[in-house]
Residue, then its C-alpha position, 0 to 999 in steps of 0.5 A: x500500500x502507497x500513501x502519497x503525502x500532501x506537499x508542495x516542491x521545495x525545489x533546490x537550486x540546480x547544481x547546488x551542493x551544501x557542505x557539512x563537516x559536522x554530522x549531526x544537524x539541528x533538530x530545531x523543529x518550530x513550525x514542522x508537524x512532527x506527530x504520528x512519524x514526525x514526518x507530516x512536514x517533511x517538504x518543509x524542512x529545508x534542503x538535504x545538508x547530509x547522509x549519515x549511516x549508522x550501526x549498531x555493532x562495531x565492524x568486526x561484529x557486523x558482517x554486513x558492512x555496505x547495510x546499515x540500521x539506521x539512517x539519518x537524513x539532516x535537512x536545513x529544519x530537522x534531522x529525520x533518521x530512518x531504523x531496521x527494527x530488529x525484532x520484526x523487520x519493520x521500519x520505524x522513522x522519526x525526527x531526532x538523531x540516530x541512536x546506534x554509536x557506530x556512524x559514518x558520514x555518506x554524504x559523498x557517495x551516490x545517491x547522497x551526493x547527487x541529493x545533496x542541495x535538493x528538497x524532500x517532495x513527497x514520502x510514503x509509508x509501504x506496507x508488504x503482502x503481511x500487513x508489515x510497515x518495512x518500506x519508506x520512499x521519500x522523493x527529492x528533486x529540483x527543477x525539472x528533476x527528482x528522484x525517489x529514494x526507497x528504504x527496505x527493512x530486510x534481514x535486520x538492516x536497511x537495503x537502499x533503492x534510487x530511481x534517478x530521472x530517466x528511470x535509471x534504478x541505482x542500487x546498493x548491491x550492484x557491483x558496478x556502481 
């Protein structure tokens, strides 16, 4: 099940890129919804600043090193972090900042970097066949382009999905990209 959000485009200049050396962004949410998800606002919480994955065990414990538990996404206005909930394989979101210690700025790695400077559209919550909430979509764009970004809670961790202007899908998993 898809439910399309209400909103209006943020858009971004094209081109633009916003630098960040920090990790975490401020959480200032005056004037944002952040009920039910915290995410009822999202189209107006600012550009994408940054992209932090993030684990909850050390390297030499994971096995799984190109997923992650968590991310978290730091707009302009609020930082929206996205979770594998581990007891069922759901997803939960939520304004805040990301609770697993293991973290790592991916800001420069696609599709982060070509995110970069563009507004969030749209988002949807996706339910499977079993009635499990274990997908998010969020759509970011600038003029005359957007691109949809899926979350995917499978096996514990998050697997991640870009579908680029064009059609052109960009996936975690493809060894050569």
């Amino acid at each position: 099940m898809w439910r399309r959000r209400r909103g209006l485009m943020k858009a971004c200049a094209v081109g633009k890129r916003v630098a960040s050396s920090a990790v975490a962004c401020p959480t200032q949410t005056e004037g944002i919804d952040v009920t039910g998800s915290g995410l009822s606002d999202i189209d107006e919480f600012g550009q994408l600043v940054s992209a932090v994955g993030a684990w909850a065990l050390r390297a030499d414990d994971r096995g799984n090193g190109h997923r992650f538990d968590e991310y978290c996404l730091n707009f302009e206005r609020a930082s929206v972090v996205i979770t594998a909930e581990p007891d069922d394989d759901t997803i939960s979101i939520h304004v805040g900042q990301p609770t697993s210690p293991y973290q790592e700025d991916i800001s420069a790695r696609e599709p982060w970097q070509t995110l970069v400077g563009c507004g969030a559209i749209w988002a949807w919550s996706m339910t499977n066949q079993r009635g499990f909430r274990d997908g998010y979509q969020i759509e970011f764009g600038r003029p005359g382009e957007c691109w949809a970004v899926q979350f995917m809670s499978e096996g514990s961790a998050l697997s991640l999905r870009a579908i680029a202007p064009g059609g052109q899908l960009w996936n975690q998993f493809d060894p050569l990209q």
